[in-house]
N, C-alpha and C positions, 0 to 999 in steps of 0.2 A: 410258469415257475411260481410256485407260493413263495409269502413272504418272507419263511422259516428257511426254504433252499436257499431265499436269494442272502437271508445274512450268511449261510455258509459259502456261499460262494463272493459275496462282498470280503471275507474276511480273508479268504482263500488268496484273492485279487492280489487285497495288499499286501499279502503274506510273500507270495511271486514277487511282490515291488519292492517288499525292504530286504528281501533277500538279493537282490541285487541280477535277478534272473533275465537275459534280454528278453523282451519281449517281441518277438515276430508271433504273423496269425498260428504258427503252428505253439505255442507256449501258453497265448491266448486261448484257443481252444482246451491245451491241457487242462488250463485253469477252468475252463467251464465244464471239464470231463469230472474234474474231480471234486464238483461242488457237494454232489449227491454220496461220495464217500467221505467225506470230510469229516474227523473226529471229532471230540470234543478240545475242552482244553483252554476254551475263552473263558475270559469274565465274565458272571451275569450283567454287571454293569455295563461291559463294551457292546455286548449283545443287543442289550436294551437300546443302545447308542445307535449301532447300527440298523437294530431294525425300526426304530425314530426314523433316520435318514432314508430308509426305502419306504414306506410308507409314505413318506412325503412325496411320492412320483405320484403320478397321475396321468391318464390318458389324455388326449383333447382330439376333440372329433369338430369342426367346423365345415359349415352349410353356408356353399357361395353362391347367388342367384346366375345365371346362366346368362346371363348381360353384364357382369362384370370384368369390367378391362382384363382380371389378370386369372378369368376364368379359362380362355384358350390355354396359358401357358401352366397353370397352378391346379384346374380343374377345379370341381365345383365341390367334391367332398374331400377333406384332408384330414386327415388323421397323420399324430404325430405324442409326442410327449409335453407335459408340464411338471413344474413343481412350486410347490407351495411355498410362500413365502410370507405368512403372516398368520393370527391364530381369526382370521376372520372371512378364508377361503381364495385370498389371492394368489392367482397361480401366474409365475412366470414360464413364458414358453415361445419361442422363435415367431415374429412378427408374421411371415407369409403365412401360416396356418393360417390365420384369423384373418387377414387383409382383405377386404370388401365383405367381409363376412357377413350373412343376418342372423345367425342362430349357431351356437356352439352348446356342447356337452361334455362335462369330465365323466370319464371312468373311474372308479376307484380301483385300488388293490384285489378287491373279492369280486370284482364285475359290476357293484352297481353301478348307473347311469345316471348322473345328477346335471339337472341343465344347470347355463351359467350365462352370466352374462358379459356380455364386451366392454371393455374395462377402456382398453389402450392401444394402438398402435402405434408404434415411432421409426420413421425410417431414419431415424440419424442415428439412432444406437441398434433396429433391428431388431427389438426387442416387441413384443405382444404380451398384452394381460387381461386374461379373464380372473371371474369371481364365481365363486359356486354359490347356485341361486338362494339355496338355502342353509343352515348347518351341514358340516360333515366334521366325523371324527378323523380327520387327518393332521400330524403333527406339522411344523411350519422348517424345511432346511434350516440351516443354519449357515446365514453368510459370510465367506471368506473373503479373502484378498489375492485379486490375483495378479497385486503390482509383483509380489516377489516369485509369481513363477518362474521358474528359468527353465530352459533346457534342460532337458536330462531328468526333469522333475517327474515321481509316479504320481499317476493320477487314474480315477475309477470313473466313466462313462457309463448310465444306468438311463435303461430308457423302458418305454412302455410297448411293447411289443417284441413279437418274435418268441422263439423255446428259450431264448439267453442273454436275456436282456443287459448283462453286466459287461463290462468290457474295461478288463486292464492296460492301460497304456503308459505311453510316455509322453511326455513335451518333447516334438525334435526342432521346434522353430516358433519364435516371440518375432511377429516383422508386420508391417502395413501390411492391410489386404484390400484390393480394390475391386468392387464388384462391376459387371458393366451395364447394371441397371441405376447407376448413379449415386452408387454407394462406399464409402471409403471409412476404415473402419483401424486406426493405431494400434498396431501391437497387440493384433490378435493371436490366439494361443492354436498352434495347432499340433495335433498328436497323431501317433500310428501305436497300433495297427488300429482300421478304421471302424469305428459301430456303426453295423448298416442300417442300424434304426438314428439316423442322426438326427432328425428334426424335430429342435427341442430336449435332447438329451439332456440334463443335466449331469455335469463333471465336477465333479467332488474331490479333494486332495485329499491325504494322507490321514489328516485328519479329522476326514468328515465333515468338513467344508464346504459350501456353495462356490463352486469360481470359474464357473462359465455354464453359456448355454449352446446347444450345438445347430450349427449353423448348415454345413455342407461336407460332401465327400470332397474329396481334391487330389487329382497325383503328382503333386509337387508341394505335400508337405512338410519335407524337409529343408525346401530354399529352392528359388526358382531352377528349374533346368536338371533339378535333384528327382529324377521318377522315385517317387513314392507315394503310396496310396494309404490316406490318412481322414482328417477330420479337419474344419474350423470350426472354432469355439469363441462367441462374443465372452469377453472378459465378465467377470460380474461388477468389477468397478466400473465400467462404462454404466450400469444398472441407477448406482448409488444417488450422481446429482440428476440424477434424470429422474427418478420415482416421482417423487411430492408432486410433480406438474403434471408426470402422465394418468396420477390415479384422480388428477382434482381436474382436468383439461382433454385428456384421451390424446396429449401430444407429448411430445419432451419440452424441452425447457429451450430457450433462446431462439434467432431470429433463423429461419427457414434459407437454406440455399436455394439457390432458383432450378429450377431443374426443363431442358430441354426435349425428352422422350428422344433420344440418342441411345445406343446401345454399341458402344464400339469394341472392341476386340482387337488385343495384341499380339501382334507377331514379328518375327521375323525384324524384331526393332520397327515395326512400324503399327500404327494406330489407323485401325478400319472401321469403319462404318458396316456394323454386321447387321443390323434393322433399325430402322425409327418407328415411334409409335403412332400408331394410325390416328391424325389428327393433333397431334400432338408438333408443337413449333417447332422442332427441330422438320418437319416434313412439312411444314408448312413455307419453311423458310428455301423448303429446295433440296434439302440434304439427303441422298439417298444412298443406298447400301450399296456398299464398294467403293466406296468415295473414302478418297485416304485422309486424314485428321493430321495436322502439320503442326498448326500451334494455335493458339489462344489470345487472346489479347493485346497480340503484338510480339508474342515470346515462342520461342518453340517448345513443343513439348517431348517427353521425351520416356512417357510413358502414359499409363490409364492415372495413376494416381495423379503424375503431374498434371495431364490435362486436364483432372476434376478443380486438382485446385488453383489451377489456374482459370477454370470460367468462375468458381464461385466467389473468386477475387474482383471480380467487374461487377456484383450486386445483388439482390436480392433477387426475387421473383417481382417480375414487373418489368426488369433490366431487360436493356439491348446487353447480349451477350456476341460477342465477336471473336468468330473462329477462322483458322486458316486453313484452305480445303483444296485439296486437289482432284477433282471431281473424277471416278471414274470411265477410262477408256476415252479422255481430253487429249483431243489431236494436239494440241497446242501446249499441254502440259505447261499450262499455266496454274500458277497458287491461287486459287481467291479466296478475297474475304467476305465470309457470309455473315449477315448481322441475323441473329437468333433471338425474337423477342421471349424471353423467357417466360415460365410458369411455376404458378405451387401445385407442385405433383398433387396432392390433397383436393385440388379441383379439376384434375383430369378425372383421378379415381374415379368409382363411385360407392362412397364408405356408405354406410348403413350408422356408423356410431362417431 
C-alpha cells in the first residue's frame, strides 16, 4: 500500500473510531475495504499530518548468527516493523528483532534498503533501537502518553508489512503482563482486533501520537480467562526514562534483576516448569520441566508475575535465589528448596553489541 492510500485509510480508521463504530475483524476489514474509495474532504494540513506519521514507519530486517541462544526459538532472519524517533535516524522497534543480532537493515516507505546500526537492546522495557547508517528523509513520530490510555480508547496499529498494514482498534484491557521468559511488564495496553503484523507495530492514538510498541498476539486480551484474540503493546512511557542510558550504554537504566533461564507456565492455578535453558542455572541447579514452582523465598506464590517478583526480591545477579519445587512425578511429594545461583541474562546471551 503506498503512502497516499495508507493516509486514506489512516483517516478512514479514525473516522470508524470517533464515530463510535464497534470494532470486531469484520468492521476492521471494512475500514481497510474502503480505504481505496475514500473521498476527499480532509484538511491539507491533517493530510500533511498524517502522512508525517506514516512515513515515520519503517521496516526492520535483522541478521542472527546461527549460534545464538535465541536463534532456535526467534530464527536467524526477522523481519518486523520500526519507527523513528528522532530527526537523526533512530528507530524504535520491539527488542527480539534485534536480540543477538549482527547486522540489521531498515526499509523505507518506497522499498529502499538502508543499513543501520545496533543501538540498544533492553529486556526490562523490551524495547530495541537501531539507527540508520546513513541520512534518510524520514520524518521523526511524535511521542505520546500512554499514562491516560484507558479502555475503550481508539487507537490505529500501522505496521510495515502485509496488503494492509493499518489496523483500527480499541483498548479492551490496561493490567500487568508477565512473560515466561523472565519478563514483567505494568500496565501494558492491549487491544483487539489483532494486527497480524505485530512485531514492532507502532500504535498511535487519536491524535497522532506515539504510545506503544507491539509486542505479541494474545487470546486473552480482554482479561484473563476472557477468549479474545488481540495484541500487547509496551507502553511508550516505559520508553521515556529508559532512553538517555540505552542510546549512551546499549542497556536501560538501573540495577539488572538476576535472571535464572527458567521458563514456567501457568495453569490450572498452578506454576510449571515448561523448559530451562540449556546451561543456564536454573538447570544447572537440578530444575527440570514438569517440576511444579510452589513459592520463592520462603513465600508462596501465586502466580508468574508473583513468583518473578518474588525471586527478584532475594538480589541481583550473582544471588543465591531460593525456590520451592516440587519435582515432577516425586513419589514422596515432598516440597524442596532448591538454591538457584543466579545470572545476568546479558552473559548467557551472546550479543554482538
Amino acid at each position: 500500500m503506498t503512502v497516499s492510500a495508507c493516509v486514506r485509510a489512516f483517516f478512514l480508521a479514525v473516522t470508524v473510531l470517533l464515530a463510535g463504530v464497534p470494532l470486531c475483524p469484520a468492521s476492521a476489514l471494512a475500514a481497510r475495504a474502503g480505504a481505496e474509495t475514500a473521498g476527499p474532504g480532509t484538511k491539507p494540513e491533517a493530510e500533511a499530518r498524517v502522512d508525517r506519521i506514516l512515513r515515520s514507519i519503517v521496516g526492520v530486517r535483522a541478521y542472527v548468527p546461527g549460534h545464538a541462544r535465541t536463534a532456535p526459538s526467534l530464527g536467524t532472519e526477522r523481519q518486523g516493523t520500526g519507527v523513528v524517533i528522532d530527526d537523526k535516524g533512530l528507530v524504535l522497534t520491539i527488542g527480539y528483532l534485534i536480540l543477538e543480532a549482527e547486522k540489521a537493515e531498515l526499509v523505507l516507505q518506497d522499498g529502499d534498503v538502508r543499513p543501520a546500526t545496533l543501538v540498544a537492546y533492553d529486556h526490562g522495557t523490551g524495547f530495541g533501537l537501531l539507527r540508520a547508517a546513513g541520512p534518510i528523509d524520514v520524518p521523526a513520530a511524535e511521542l505520546g502518553s500512554s499514562a491516560d490510555l484507558a479502555e475503550g480508547a481508539g487507537v490505529v496499529s500501522v505496521a510495515m508489512g502485509g496488503p494492509s498494514p493499518i489496523t483500527p482498534a480499541q483498548v479492551v484491557s490496561r493490567r500487568d503482563f508477565a512473560g515466561y521468559w523472565e519478563y514483567l511488564l505494568e500496565n501494558a495496553i492491549f487491544t483487539a482486533p489483532a494486527n497480524p503484523f505485530f512485531g514492532g507495530a507502532a500504535l498511535f492514538d487519536l491524535s497522532g501520537r506515539l504510545v506503544g510498541v507491539g509486542s505479541l498476539v494474545v487470546n486473552d486480551a480482554a482479561g484473563p480467562e476472557q477468549e479474545m484474540t488481540g495484541n500487547m503493546f509496551i507502553p511508550i512511557d516505559v520508553l521515556k526514562p529508559a532512553l538517555d542510558a540505552m542510546v549512551a550504554t546499549g542497556r536501560g537504566p538501573g540495577p539488572r534483576n538476576p535472571w535464572l533461564g527458567l521458563y514456567p507456565h501457568e495453569a490450572r492455578g498452578r506454576l510449571f516448569v515448561m523448559r530451562v535453558a540449556e546451561d543456564g542455572p536454573a538447570a544447572k541447579a537440578g530444575i527440570k520441566p514438569g517440576d511444579i514452582i510452589l513459592g520463592a523465598g520462603g513465600k508462596h506464590v501465586s502466580g508468574m508475575a508473583d513468583f518473578f517478583r518474588r525471586v527478584w526480591s532475594q538480589g541481583g545477579p550473582g544471588s543465591d535465589i531460593v525456590i520451592d519445587v516440587l519435582p515432577k512425578g516425586a513419589a514422596d511429594l515432598e516440597i524442596r528448596k532448591v538454591t538457584i545461583r543466579a545470572l545476568d541474562r546479558y552473559d548467557w546471551l551472546r550479543m554482538t553489541h
